[in-house]
C-alpha positions in Angstrom: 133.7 -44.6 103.3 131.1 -43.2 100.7 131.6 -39.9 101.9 135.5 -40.3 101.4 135.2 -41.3 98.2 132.8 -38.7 97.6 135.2 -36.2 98.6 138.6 -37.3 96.7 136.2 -37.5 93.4 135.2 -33.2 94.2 138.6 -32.8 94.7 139.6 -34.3 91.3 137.5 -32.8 89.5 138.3 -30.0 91.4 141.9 -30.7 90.3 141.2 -30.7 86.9 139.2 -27.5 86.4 141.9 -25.8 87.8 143.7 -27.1 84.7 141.8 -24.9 82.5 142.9 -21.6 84.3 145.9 -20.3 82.9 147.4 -19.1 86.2 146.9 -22.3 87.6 148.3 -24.2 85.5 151.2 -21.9 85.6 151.6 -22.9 89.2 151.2 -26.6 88.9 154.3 -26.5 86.1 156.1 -24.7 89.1 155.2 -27.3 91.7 156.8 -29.9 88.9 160.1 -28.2 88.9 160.2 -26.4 92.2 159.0 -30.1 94.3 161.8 -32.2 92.3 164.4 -29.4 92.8 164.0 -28.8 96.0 163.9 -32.9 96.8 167.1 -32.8 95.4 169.2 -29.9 96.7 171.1 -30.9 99.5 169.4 -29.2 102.1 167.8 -30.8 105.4 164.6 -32.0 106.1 163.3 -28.7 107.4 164.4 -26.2 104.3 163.1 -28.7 102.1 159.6 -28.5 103.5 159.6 -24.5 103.3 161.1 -25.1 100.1 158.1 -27.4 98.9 155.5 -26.0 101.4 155.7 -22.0 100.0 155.3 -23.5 96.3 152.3 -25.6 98.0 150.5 -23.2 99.7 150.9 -20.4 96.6 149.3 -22.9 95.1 146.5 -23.8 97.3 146.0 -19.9 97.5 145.5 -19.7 93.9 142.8 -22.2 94.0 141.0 -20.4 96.8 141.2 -17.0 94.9 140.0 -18.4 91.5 137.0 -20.7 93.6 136.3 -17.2 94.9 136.7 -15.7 91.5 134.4 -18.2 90.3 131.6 -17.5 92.6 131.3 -13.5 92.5 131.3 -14.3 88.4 128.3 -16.9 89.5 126.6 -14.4 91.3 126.7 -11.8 88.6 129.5 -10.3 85.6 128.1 -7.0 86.3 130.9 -4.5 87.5 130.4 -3.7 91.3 133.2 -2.2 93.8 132.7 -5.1 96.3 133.1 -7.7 94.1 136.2 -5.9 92.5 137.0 -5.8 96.0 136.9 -9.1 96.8 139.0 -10.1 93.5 141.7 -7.4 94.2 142.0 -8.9 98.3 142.2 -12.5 96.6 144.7 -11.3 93.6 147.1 -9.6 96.7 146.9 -13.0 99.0 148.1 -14.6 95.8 150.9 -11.9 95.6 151.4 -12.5 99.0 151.9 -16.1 99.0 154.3 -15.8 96.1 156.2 -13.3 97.6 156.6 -15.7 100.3 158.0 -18.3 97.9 160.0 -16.5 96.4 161.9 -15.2 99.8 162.3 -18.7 100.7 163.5 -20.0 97.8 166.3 -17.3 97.5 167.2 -17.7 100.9 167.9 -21.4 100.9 168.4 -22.4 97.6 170.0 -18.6 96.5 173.2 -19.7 98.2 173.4 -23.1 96.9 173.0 -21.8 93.8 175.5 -19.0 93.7 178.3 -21.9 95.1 177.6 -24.1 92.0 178.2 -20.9 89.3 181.3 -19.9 91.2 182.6 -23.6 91.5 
């Protein structure tokens, strides 16, 4: 049980370091709207949990690209082509992920959304 606790108080504080990034906290005032949005479009079961997953997961991608961020900039400032490396491949997972978001939130909310402007 120690080592549970243990673990949920890294993740917290975790959780609130992440606060102090800028991009991250743009993500978690997405997963504020996007989770409550998608709970209540009337969608089933399954779109809902690509709906909420792909904000969840660009989200947990973000954390793993600024933890790796974090640790090249622990290791050293100075410029050097595998670090930049490293940031660019973590930068395009996160463009990745979001692109992913983004093509499943305009295919299944897109079409609920363009029946409620032309109702």
């Amino acid at each position: 049980m120690k080592r549970l606790w243990n673990a949920l108080l890294y993740s917290l504080a975790g959780l609130r370091a992440a606060w102090d990034e800028p991009a991250l906290r743009l993500e978690i005032g997405m997963l504020i709207v996007a989770i409550p949005l998608a709970l209540w479009l009337p969608v089933g079961v399954l779109e809902r949990l690509l709906l909420t997953g792909s904000v969840v997961a660009l989200f947990v991608v973000e954390l793993l690209n600024t933890s790796m961020e974090a640790a090249i900039d622990r290791i050293s400032e100075e410029r050097h082509p595998l670090s930049k490396l490293a940031k660019d491949l973590g930068s395009a997972a996160v463009f990745v992920a979001a692109l992913f978001a983004g093509a499943v939130w305009i295919a299944l909310a897109g079409p609920i959304g363009l029946r409620m402007i032309n109702a």
